[in-house]
C-alpha positions in Angstrom: 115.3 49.7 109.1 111.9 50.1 110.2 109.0 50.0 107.5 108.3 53.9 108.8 111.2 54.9 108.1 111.7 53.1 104.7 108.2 54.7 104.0 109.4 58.0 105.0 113.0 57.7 103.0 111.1 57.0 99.7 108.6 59.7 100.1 111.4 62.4 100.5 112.7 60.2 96.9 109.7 61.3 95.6 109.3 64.8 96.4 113.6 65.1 94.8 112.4 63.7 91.8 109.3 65.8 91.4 110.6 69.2 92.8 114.0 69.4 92.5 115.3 67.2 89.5 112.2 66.7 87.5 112.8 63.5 85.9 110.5 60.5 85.8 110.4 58.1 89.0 112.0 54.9 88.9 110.3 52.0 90.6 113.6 50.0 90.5 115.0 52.8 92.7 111.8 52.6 95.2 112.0 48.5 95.0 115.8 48.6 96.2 115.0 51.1 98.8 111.8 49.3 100.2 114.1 45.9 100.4 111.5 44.1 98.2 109.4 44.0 95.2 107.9 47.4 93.7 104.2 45.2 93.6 104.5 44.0 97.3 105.6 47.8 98.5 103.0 49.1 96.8 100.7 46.9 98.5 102.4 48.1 102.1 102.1 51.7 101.1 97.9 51.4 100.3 98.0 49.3 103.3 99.5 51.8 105.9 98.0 55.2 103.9 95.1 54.4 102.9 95.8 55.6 99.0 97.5 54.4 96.7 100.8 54.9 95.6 100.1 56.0 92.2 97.4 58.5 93.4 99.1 60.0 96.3 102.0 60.8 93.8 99.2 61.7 91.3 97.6 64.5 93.7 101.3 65.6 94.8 101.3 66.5 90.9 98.8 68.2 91.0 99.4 70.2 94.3 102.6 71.2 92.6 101.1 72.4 89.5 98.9 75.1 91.8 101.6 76.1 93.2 103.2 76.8 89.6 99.9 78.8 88.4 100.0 81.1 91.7 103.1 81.7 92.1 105.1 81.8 88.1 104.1 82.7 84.5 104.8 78.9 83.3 102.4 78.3 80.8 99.7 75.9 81.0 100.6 73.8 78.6 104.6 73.9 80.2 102.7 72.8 83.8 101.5 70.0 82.2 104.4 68.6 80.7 106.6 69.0 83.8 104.1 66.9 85.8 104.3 64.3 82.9 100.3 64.3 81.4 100.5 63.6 77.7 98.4 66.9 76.6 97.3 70.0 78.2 93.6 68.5 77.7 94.4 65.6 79.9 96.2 67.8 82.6 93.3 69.9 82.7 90.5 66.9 82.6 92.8 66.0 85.7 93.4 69.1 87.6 89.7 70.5 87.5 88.8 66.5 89.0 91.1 67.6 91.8 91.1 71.3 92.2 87.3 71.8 91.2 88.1 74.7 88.6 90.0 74.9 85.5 93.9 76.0 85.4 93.2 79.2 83.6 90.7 79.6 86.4 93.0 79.1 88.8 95.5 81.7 87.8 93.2 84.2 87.2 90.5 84.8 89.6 90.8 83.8 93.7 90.0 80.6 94.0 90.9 77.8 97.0 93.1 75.1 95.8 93.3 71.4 97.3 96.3 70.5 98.8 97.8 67.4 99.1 100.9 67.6 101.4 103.9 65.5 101.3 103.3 63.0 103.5 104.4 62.6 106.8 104.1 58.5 108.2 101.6 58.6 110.8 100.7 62.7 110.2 98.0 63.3 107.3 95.8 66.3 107.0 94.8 68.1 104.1 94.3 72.1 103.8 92.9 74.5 101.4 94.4 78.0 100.3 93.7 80.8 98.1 95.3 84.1 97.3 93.0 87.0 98.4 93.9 90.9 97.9 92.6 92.8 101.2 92.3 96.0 101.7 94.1 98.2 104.7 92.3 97.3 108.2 92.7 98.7 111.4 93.9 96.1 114.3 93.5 96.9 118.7 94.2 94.5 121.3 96.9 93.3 123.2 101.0 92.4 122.7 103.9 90.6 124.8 107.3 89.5 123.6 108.2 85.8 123.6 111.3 84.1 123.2 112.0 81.9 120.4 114.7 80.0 121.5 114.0 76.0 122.1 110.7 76.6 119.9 109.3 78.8 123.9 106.6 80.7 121.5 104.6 77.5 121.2 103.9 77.4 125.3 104.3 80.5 126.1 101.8 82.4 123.0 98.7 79.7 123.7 99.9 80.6 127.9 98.5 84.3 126.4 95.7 83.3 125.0 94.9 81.6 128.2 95.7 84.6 130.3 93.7 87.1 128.1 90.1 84.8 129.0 90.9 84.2 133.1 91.9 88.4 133.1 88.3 89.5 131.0 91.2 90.8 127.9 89.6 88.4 125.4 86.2 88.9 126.6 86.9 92.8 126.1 87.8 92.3 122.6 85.4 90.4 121.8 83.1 93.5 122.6 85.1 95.5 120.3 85.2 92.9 117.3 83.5 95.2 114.2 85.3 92.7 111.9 83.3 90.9 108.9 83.3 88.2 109.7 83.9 88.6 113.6 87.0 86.9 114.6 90.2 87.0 116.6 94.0 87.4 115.3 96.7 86.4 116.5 99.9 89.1 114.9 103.5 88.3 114.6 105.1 91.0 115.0 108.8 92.6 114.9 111.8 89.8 115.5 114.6 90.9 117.3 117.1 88.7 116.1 119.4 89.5 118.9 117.4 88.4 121.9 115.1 86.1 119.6 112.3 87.4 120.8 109.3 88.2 118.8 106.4 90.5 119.4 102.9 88.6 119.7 99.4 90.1 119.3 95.8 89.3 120.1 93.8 91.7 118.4 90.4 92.3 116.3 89.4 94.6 113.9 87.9 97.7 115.3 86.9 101.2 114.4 85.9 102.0 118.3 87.8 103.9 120.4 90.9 102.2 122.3 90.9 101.5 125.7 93.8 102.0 128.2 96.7 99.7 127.9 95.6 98.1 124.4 98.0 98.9 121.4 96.7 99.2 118.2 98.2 98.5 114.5 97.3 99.0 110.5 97.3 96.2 108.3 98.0 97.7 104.7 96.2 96.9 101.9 98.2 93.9 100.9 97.3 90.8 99.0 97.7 87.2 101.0 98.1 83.1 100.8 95.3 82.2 103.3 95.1 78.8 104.8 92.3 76.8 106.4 93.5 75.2 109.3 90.4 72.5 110.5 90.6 71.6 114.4 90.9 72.0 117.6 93.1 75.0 118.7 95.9 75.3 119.5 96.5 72.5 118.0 95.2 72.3 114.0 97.1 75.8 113.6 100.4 74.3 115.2 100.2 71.8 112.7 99.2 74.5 110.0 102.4 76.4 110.5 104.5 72.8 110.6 103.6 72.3 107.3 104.0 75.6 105.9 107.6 75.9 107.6 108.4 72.4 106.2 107.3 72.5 102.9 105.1 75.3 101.7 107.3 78.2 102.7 110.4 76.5 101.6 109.3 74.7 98.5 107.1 77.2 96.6 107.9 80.6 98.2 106.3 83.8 97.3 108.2 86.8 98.0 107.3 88.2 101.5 105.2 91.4 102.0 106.2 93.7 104.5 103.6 92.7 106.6 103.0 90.9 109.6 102.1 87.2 109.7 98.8 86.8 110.7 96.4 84.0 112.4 92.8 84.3 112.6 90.5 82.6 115.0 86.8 82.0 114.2 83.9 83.3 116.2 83.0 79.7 117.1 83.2 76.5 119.4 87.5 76.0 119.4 86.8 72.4 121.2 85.4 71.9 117.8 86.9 69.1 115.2 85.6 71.5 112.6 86.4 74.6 114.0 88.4 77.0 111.1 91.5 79.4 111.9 93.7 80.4 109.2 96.9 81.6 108.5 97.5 84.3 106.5 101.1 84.9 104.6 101.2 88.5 103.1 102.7 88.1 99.5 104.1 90.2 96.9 102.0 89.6 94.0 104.2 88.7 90.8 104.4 91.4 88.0 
């Protein structure tokens, strides 16, 4: 077995033990998996990663523990315990370092969090979120239906975007952007589970009258997980929503608004390595 994939099989080890049982992490376990010492794999892991072993599982702690503030009632003191700090004081030494605000900050006001994901050999990025409550907004533009089957949506919705800037459609919007700040969306709409086919928007916020042939929606007030995808698009919010899907979604799931998905696109240069889109997940804020 390649070193990848003995990399990749002791990384999915750790996220077991730190999600799903909870129990300390054996390096006796990691040494037999790796097919050598625990000193020489740590070695190979700094060497391929560029972080230690220690500290990557150190910041996957901590990720983790944001999660637990957003999204239960654990207590503080509880958090820091399950991610195995001796004291609440040393957990929250440890999580303001990381995070850049306290843990009763974090749970109370709406704050961006650091994210370290589970690693992926060969795929590292970090992202940002925060919980922000909106108020209603009104949405125009344009909608087509894509399939979903074979994973079409990802050619066929960036073939729309495309299609809106040859035909003057995104250029139009653009115009009618009254947003603050100006930017484009990109709306998931209805999913006919049927025909798996989903409807897919373009739109902007505007309080102008709509032109011929442009639909147009209300968001409700509703309260959402937003987050910062850095990069070149399409590309950075592909990768956004991979990681969501693959971990975020699955591992530490809110329960879902009755709202659409959202994207938003910046009013900026998307050839950009530091161009911002987000994601927005509506939530259902916990009572």
């Amino acid at each position: 077995m390649e070193w990848n994939q003995k990399l990749q099989n002791i990384i999915d080890y750790v996220e077991n033990h730190l999600q799903c049982k909870e129990i300390p992490i054996d390096n006796d376990e990691i040494s037999q998996m790796a097919g050598c010492s625990f000193d020489f794999f740590q070695k190979v892991f700094s060497y391929m990663n560029g972080i230690s072993f220690s500290e990557y599982i150190r910041l996957r702690k901590l990720t983790l523990a944001g999660y637990d503030l957003k999204s239960t009632d654990m207590k503080v003191v509880d958090i820091s315990y399950k991610y195995g700090y001796n004291s609440p004081t040393s957990f929250t030494k440890a999580f303001q370092q990381f995070h850049g605000v306290s843990p009763k900050e974090a749970r109370e006001k709406d704050i961006e969090l650091c994210i370290m994901p589970k690693m992926q050999i060969a795929q590292k990025q970090q992202y940002t979120w925060k919980i922000e409550k909106k108020e209603s907004f009104q949405l125009i533009g344009k909608r087509i239906k894509v399939s979903c089957v074979n994973n079409e949506h990802y050619k066929k919705i960036p073939e729309f975007w495309s299609e809106c800037q040859r035909n003057g459609i995104y250029s139009t919007l653009v115009s009618l952007d009254t947003g603050n700040p100006k930017g484009l969306f990109g709306v998931f709409g209805y999913y006919d589970e049927k025909t798996n086919e989903i409807e897919y928007s373009i739109m902007v916020i505007s309080d102008k009258s709509l032109p011929l042939g442009f639909v147009e929606i209300e968001i409700p007030e509703a309260t959402w997980a937003i987050f910062d995808c850095l990069g070149t698009v399409p590309k950075a919010v592909q990768k956004g929503w991979k990681y969501l899907n693959e971990e975020w979604l699955v591992k530490y799931p809110f329960k879902h608004a009755p709202c659409p998905e959202l994207e938003w696109y910046s009013n900026s240069n998307v050839y950009s390595e530091d161009y911002l889109s987000q994601i927005w997940i509506p939530i259902l804020e916990e009572e």
